[in-house]
N, C-alpha and C positions, 0 to 999 in steps of 0.2 A: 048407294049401289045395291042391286040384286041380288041377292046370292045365289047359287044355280041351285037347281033342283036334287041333284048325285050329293053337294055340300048337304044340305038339306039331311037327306035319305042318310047320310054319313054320321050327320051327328046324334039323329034318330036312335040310327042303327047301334053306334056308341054308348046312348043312355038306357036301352033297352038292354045294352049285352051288361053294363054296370047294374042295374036294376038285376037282371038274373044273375049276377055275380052275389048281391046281395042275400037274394032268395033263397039263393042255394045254401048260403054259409048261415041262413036261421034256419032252413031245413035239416 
């Protein structure tokens, strides 16, 4: 199966806000 495009962008969006979750707390 495919996953849609929004799934996609969603878990994107997910690992980027965890990466600056990161970022921030070695800043």
């Amino acid at each position: 199966s495919v996953a849609l495009p929004t799934e996609l962008l969603e878990n994107l969006i997910g690992i980027l806000g965890m990466n600056n979750q990161v970022v921030n707390q070695l800043m």
